[in-house]
C-alpha positions in Angstrom: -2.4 13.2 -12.0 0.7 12.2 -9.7 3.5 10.5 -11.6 6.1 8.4 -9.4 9.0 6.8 -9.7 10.8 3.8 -7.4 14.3 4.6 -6.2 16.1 1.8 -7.8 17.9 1.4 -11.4 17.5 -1.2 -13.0 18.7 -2.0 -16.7 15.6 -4.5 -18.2 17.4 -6.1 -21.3 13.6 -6.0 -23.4 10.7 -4.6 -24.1 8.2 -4.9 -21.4 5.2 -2.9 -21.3 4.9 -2.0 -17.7 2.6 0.9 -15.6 1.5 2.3 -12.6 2.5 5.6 -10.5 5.6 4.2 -9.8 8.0 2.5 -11.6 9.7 -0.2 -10.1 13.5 -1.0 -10.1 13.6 1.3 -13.5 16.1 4.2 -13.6 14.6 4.9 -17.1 12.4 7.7 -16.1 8.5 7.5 -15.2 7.3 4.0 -16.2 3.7 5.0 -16.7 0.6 6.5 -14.3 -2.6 5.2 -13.2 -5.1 7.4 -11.1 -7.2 6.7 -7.9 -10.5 8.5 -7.5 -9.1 10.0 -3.9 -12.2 10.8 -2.2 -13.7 7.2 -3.5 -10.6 5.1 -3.4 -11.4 1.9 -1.4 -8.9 -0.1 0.4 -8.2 -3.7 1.7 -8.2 -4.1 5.0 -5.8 -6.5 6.0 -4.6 -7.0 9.6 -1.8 -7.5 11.5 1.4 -9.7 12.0 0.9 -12.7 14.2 4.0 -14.0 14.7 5.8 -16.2 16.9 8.3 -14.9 19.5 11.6 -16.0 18.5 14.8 -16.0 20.0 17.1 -15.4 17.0 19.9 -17.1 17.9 18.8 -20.5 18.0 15.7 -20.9 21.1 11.8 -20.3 20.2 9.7 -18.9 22.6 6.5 -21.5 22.2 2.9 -20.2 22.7 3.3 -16.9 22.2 1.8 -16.4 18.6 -0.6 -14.1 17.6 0.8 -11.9 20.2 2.7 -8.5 21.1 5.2 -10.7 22.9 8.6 -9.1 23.7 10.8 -10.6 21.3 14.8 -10.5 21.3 16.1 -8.3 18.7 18.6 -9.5 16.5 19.7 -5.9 15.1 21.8 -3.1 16.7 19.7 -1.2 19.2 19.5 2.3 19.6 20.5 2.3 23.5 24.0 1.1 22.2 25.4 4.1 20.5 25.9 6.8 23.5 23.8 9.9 24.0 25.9 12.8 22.8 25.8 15.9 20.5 24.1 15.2 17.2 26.9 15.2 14.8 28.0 17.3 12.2 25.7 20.7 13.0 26.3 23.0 11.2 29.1 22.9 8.7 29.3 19.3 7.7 28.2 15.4 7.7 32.0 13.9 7.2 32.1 12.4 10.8 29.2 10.7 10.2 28.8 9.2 7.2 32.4 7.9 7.7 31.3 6.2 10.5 27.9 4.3 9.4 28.9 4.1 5.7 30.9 0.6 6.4 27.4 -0.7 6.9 25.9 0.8 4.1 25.9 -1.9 0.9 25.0 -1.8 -2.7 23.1 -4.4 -3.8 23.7 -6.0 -7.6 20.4 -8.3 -8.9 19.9 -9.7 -12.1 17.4 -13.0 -12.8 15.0 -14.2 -15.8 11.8 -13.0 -16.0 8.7 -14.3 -17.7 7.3 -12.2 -20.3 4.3 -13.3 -22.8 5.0 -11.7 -26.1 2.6 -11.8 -29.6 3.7 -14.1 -32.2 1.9 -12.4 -34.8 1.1 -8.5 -35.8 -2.3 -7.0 -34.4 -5.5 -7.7 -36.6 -3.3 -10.7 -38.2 -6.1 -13.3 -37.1 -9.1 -10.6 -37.6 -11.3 -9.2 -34.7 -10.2 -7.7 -31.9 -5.9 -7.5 -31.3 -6.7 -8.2 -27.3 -7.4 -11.9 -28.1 -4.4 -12.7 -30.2 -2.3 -15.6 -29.0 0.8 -15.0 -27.0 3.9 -17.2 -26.1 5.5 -17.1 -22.9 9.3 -15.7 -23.5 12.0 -14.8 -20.7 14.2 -12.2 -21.0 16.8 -11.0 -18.4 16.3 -8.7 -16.0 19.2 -6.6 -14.2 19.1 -4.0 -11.3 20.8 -2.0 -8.5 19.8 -1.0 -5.2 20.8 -0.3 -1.8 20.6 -1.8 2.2 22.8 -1.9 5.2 23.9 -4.5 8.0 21.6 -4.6 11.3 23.8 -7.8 12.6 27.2 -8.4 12.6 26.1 -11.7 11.6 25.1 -10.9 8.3 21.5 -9.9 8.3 20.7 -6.8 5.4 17.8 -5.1 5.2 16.5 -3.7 1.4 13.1 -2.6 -0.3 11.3 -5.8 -1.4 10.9 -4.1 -4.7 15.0 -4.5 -5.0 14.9 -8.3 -4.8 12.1 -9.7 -5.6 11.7 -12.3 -8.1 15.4 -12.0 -8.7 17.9 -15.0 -9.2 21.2 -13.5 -8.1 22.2 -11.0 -5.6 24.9 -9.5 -5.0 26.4 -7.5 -2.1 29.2 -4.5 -2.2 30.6 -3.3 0.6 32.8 -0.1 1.4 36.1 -1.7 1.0 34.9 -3.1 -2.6 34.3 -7.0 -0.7 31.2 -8.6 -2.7 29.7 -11.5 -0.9 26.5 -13.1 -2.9 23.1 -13.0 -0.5 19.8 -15.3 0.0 16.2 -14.0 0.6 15.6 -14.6 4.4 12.2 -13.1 4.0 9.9 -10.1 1.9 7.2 -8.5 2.5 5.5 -6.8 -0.1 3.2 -4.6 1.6 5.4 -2.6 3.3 8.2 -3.2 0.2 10.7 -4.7 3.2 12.9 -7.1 2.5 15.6 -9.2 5.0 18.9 -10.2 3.4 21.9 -12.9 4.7 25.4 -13.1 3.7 27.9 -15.1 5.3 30.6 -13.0 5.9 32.9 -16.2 7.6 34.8 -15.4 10.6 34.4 -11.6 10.2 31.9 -9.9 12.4 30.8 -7.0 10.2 29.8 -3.4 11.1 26.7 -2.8 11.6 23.9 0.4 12.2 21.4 1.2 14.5 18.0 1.4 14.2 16.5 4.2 15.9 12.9 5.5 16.8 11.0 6.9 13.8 8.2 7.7 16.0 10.2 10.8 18.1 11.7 12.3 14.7 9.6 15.3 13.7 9.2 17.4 10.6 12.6 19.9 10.3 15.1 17.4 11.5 17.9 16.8 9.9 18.8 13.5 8.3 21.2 11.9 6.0 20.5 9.6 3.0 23.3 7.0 2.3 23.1 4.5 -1.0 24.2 3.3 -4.3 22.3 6.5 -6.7 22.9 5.1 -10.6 25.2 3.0 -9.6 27.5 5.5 -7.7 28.1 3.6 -4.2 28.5 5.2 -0.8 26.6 8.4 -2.3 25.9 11.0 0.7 22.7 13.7 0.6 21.9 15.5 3.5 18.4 17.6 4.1 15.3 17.8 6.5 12.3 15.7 7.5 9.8 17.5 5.3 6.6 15.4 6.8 5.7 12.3 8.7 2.5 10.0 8.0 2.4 10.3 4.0 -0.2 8.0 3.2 -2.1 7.5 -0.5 2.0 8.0 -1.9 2.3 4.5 -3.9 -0.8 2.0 -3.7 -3.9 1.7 -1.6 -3.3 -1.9 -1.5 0.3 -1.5 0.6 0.6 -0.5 4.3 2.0 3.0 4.1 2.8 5.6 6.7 5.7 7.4 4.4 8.8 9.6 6.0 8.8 12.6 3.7 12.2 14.3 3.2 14.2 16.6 1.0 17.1 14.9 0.8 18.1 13.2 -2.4 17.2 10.4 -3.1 17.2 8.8 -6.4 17.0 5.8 -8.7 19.5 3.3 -6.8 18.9 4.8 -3.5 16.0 2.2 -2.5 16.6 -0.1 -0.5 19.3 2.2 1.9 19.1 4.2 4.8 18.0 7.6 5.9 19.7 8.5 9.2 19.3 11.1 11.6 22.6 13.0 13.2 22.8 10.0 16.1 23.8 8.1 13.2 20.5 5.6 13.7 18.5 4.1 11.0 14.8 6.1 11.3 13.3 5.3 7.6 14.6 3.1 4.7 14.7 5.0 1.5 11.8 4.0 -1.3 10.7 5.9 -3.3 10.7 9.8 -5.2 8.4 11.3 -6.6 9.3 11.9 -10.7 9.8 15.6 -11.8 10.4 16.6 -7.8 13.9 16.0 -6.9 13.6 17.3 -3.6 10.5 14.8 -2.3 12.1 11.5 -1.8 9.5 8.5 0.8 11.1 6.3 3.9 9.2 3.6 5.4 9.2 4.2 9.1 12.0 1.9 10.5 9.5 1.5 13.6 7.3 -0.7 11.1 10.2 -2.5 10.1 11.2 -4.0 13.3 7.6 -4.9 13.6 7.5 -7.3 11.2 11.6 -8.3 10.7 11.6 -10.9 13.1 8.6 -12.7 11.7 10.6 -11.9 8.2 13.3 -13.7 10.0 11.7 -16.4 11.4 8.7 -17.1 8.8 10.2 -16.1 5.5 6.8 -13.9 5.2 4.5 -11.7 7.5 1.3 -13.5 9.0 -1.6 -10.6 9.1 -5.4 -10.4 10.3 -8.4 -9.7 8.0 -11.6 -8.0 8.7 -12.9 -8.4 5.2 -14.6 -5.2 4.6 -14.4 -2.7 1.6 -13.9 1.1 2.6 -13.6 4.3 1.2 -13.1 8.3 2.7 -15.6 10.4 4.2 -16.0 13.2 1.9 -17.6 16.3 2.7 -20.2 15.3 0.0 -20.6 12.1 2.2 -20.9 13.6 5.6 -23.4 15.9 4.3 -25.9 12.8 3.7 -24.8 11.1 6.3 -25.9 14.3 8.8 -22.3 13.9 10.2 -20.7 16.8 12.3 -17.2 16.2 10.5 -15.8 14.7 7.7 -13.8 11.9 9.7 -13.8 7.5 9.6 -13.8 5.2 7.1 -16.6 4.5 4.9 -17.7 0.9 5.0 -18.8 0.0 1.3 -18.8 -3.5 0.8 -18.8 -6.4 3.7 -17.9 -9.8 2.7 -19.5 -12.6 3.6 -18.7 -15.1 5.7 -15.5 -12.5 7.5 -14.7 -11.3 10.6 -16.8 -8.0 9.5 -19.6 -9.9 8.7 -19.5 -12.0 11.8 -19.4 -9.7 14.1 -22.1 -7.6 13.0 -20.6 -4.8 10.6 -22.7 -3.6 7.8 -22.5 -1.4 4.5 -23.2 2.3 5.1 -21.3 2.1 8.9 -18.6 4.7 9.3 -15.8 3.4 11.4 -14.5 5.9 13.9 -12.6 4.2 16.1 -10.6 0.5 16.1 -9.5 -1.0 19.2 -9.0 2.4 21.1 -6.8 4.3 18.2 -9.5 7.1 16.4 -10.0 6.5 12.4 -10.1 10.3 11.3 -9.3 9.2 7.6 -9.8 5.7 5.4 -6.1 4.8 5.6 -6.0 5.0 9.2 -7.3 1.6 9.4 -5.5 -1.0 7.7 -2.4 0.0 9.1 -4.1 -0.2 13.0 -5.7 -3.6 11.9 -2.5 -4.4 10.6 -1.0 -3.9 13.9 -3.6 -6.2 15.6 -2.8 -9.6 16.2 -4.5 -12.3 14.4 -7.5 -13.5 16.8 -7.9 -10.7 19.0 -11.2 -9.0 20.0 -11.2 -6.0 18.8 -13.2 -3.3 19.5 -14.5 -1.3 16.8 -16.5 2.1 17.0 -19.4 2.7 14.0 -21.5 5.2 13.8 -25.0 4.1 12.3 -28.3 6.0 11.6 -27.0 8.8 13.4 -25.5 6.8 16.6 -22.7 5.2 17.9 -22.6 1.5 17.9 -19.8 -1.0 19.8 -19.0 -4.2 18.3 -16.3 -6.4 19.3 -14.8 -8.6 15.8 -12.5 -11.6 16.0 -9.8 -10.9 13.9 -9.6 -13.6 11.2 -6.3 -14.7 9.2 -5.4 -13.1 5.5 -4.4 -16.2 3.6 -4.3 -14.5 0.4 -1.5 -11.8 0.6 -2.8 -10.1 -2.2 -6.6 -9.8 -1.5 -7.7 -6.3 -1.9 -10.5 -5.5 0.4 -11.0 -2.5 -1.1 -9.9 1.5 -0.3 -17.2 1.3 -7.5 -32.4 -0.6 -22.9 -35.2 -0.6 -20.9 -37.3 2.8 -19.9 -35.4 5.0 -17.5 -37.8 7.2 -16.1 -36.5 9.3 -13.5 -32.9 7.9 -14.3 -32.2 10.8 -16.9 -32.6 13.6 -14.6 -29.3 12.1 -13.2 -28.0 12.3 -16.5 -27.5 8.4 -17.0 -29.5 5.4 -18.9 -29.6 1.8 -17.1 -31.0 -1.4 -18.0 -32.0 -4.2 -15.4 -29.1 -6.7 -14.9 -30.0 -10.6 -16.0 -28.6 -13.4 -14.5 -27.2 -13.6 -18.1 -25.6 -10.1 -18.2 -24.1 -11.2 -14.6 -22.7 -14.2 -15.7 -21.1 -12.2 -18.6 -19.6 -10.0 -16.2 -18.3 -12.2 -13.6 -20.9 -11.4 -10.8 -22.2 -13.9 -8.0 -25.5 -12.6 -8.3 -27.6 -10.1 -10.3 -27.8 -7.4 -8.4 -28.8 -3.8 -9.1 -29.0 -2.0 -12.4 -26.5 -1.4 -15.2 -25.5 2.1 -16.1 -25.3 2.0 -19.7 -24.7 5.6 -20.7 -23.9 8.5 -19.1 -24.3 12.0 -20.6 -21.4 14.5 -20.8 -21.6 17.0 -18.0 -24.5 16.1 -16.5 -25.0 15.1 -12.6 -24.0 11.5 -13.0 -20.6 12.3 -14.8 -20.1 14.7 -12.7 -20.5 12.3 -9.5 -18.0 10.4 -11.3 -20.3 7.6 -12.6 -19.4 5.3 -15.2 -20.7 3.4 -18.1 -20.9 -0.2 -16.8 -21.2 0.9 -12.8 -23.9 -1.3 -11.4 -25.6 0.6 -9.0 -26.8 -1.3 -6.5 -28.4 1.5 -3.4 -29.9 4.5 -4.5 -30.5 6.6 -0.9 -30.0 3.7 0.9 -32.7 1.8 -0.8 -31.7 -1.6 -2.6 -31.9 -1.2 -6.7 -33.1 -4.7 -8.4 -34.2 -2.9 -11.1 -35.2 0.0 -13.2 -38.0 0.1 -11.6 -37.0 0.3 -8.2 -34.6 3.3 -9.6 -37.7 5.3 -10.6 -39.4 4.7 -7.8 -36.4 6.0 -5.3 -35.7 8.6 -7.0 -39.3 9.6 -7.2 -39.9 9.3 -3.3 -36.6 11.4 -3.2 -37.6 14.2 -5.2 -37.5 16.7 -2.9 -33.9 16.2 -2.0 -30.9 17.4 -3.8 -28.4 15.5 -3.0 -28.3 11.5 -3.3 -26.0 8.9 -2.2 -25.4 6.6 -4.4 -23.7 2.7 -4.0 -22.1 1.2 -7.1 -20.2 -2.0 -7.7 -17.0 -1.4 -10.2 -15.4 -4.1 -11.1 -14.0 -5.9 -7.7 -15.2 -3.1 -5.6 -17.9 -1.1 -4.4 -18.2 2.5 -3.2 -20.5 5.5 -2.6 -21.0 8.6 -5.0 -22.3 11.3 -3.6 -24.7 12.9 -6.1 -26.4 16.1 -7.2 -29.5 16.5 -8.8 -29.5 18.9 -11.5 -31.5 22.3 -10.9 
C-alpha cells in the first residue's frame, strides 16, 4: 500500500481526523492511506475546458467559447528569455536561482474551518457509536506553501490544495515585502490555483513558463520554495519520469513530472525549473518515506486552463458520463483481445453524452478523437482536453470489432462527479466460493439503489475463487459472462451453461460504481 504525503506544512490548531494517500497542507507526517484496487479502479470521465478567449488586459474576444481559440497570454513567455547555454552545468546552480528566485514567493494561510465534533463519549446513548449526535465546531487552521509571479502585474500561481478554503493569505517575497493576496481562481482537479496581489506602482519580477512537453527523463531541474517554513530553499536533481499517472486520486486530472529533487512539506505550490531558468512543472506532492520522489504538474496543463482560471474564477469541462476501468490481462483474455490496451467501459449513465451516442457497458475504448487509449487514465485527461460540444470521435472495440461513434460532448456541472475509474439456495454460486440472495425492491431501497438489479453477495469464503477475484460481501453482481443476473436463479443458470469454461467475467455494482472481475473457477 502506497502512503503519500502533500508538499505543504501546515500547523492544524485541533484534532481533526483526516485520511487518504496524501495528506494535505500537513507537515506532520503521513496523514493516513486508502487503497485503489489498480487493475479495477474506475475513473470519472470528465472533459475539457471550454472557455472563453480573453484578452487579459481589459478586451474579450466574443464567440469563441468552447473552443481552442488562440488566446493572449498574460504570463512571461518562454520566447522572452534568450537561447543560450543552460546555466550552471556542471559545478553549480548560484546564477540561477539568483536570478528567478525574486519571483519565487512563500505563501502564509490561516482561516476557520468547520469541524463536527461528539458531545458525548461512544456508547453514551447505547447502540451503535456511528449514530451519536455531533455539533458543528470551528477550529483554526494555519499553513505554508509556495508560488511564483507569471505577471509583473501581480498574478501568482500555487497548488489549490495551499489555498483553498483559507481566509487569509499572505505573500513573502525575497526582500522580506508581504503583500496580502485574493483567490482569482482554483481548480481542484489539477490542484492549480491563480493568486493577485497588488504590488502598486512596482512592476514585479516575474518567471517564465516553459514547455513541459520537450523536457525528457535525465534533465536537470531546480526546485525553488518555502520547505518547513525555510523561504527561498534551493534543490537541484534530475527528471526521474514524465506521465505519472494513478500518483494522488483517480478522481483528479494527473499527468505527474517525477523528479529527484527535494521537495518537501512547504515546497507545494512553487516551481521546478529547468537550466533556462523556465517554469516546466509546479511542485505537489512527495511521496512519504522516499525523499528522493517528489510530483510536478506539467506547466503545459496549467496554461491550459489559467486563463479560464483568470477569466472564470473556475474551469468549465465536458462530460461523457461513462464509468471505466483497466484492461487487465485477466480481462483481455475474455475479451479474446490481442493486447492488454483501452479503457474498460463499466457503467454508462443514462441520459449522457455516452449514452446518446451509442456507447454501451462491455465496450473497450481504444481511441478518442484521434489520440490512442493504451491505458484507463489516458482518457479523462484527452476528454478533458476536448472542448465542451465537440464531436468527438471515439474508437470501441465490441464483440471482437471495431466500432466508430461520434459523441457530443456534454457540460460537467457538478465538479465533483465521479464517473468512475464495483439466504436463498445458491446452487452453482458456491463453486465460486460466494453465497447470494436475490435483491428486493426493499433491500434496494435500503441500499440506496434506483432499481433492483442483480443479486447480493452475502458471503464470501476465505481463499476461494470469489475472494480471490476480489469479490466482496455486499457486491451486487449484476452480469455474470455477459448475461444479465436478476436473480439467483439466473446465477445458476449462467454459470451452469458456462461450465465448461474456466474463466468468467464478472460485473458488480460497489457502492457508486461498477466494474468487471475477472474470475477463476476453482479446479
Amino acid at each position: 500500500m502506497r502512503h503519500f504525503q502533500i508538499a505543504t506544512a501546515v500547523v492544524v490548531l485541533s484534532l481533526l481526523g483526516l485520511g487518504g494517500n496524501l495528506g494535505f497542507d500537513s507537515g506532520v507526517g503521513d496523514l493516513g492511506h486508502h487503497g485503489f484496487m489498480r487493475g479495477l479502479a474506475s475513473i470519472s470521465i470528465f472533459g475539457p475546458e471550454s472557455a472563453q478567449a480573453l484578452d487579459f488586459f481589459g478586451d474579450s474576444s466574443e464567440g469563441k467559447s468552447g473552443t481552442h481559440a488562440e488566446r493572449e497570454t498574460f504570463w512571461r513567455s518562454e520566447s522572452e528569455i534568450p537561447e543560450t547555454q543552460p546555466i550552471g552545468i556542471p559545478t553549480s546552480f548560484a546564477d540561477l536561482a539568483e536570478r528567478v528566485a525574486p519571483a519565487v514567493v512563500s505563501i502564509q494561510t490561516s482561516g476557520i474551518v468547520a469541524t463536527n465534533q461528539r458531545v458525548f463519549p461512544p456508547g453514551f446513548f447505547g447502540g451503535s457509536p456511528f449514530h451519536q449526535p455531533s455539533m458543528p465546531q470551528e477550529r483554526h487552521t494555519s499553513g505554508e506553501g509556495s508560488g511564483f509571479v507569471i505577471s509583473p502585474d501581480g498574478y501568482i500561481v500555487t497548488n489549490n490544495h495551499v489555498v483553498a478554503d483559507m481566509d487569509e493569505i499572505i505573500v513573502r517575497f525575497l526582500d522580506g515585502t508581504e503583500l496580502e493576496a485574493e483567490i482569482v481562481g482554483r481548480d481542484p482537479k489539477t490542484d492549480i490555483a491563480l493568486l493577485k496581489v497588488d504590488p502598486g506602482q512596482n512592476a514585479l519580477d516575474t518567471i517564465a513558463l516553459g514547455d513541459s512537453e520537450i523536457v525528457r527523463p535525465g534533465d536537470w531541474v531546480v526546485a525553488i520554495g518555502n520547505p518547513f517554513g525555510l523561504a527561498h530553499t534551493v534543490t537541484a536533481g534530475i527528471v526521474s519520469a514524465k506521465n505519472r499517472r494513478d500518483v494522488m486520486d483517480p478522481k483528479l486530472y494527473e499527468d505527474f513530472i517525477q523528479t529527484d529533487a527535494a521537495i518537501n512539506p512547504g515546497n507545494s505550490g512553487g516551481p521546478l525549473i529547468d537550466l533556462h531558468g523556465r517554469v516546466i512543472g509546479i511542485n505537489t506532492a512527495i511521496r512519504s518515506g522516499a525523499n528522493t520522489i517528489g510530483f510536478s504538474v506539467p506547466i503545459n496543463q496549467a496554461k491550459q486552463i489559467l486563463p479560464q482560471l483568470r477569466a472564470e474564477g473556475h474551469v468549465t469541462r465536458g462530460w461523457l458520463g461513462v464509468s471505466i476501468q483497466n484492461v487487465t490481462n485477466e480481462i483481455a483474455d475474455h475479451f479474446q483481445l490481442d493486447e492488454a490496451s483501452g479503457a474498460l467501459v463499466s457503467q454508462v449513465l443514462p441520459n449522457t453524452p455516452a449514452e446518446k451516442g451509442g456507447i454501451k457497458t462491455g465496450d473497450i475504448i481504444i481511441e478518442f478523437n484521434g489520440e490512442a487509449i493504451n491505458r484507463w487514465n489516458d482518457l479523462p485527461i484527452v476528454v478533458a482536453n476536448t472542448p465542451v460540444d465537440t464531436k468527438a470521435k471515439v474508437v470501441v472495440i465490441r464483440e471482437g470489432k471495431h466500432k466508430s461513434f461520434r459523441i457530443q460532448i456534454g457540460r460537467l456541472d457538478d465538479p465533483d462527479q465521479v464517473v468512475s475509474h464495483t439466504p436463498e439456495k445458491n446452487d452453482g454460486a458456491e463453486a465460486l466460493g460466494l453465497r447470494a440472495q436475490n435483491l428486493t425492491d426493499e433491500l434496494a431501497q435500503e441500499l440506496g439503489l434506483e432499481e433492483a438489479q442483480g443479486v447480493i453477495v452475502t458471503e464470501v469464503a476465505p481463499g476461494g475463487p470469489a475472494a480471490e477475484a476480489g469479490i466482496r460481501r455486499g457486491d451486487i453482481i449484476i452480469e455474470l459472462d455477459r448475461q444479465n443476473i436478476n436473480s439467483v436463479g439466473d446465477l445458476a443458470n449462467v454459470l451452469n451453461d458456462s461450465k465448461d469454461k474456466k474463466k468468467i467475467l464478472v460485473l458488480v455494482r460497489r457502492g457508486a460504481n461498477t466494474l468487471f472481475v475477472p474470475l477463476k473457477r476453482a479446479g
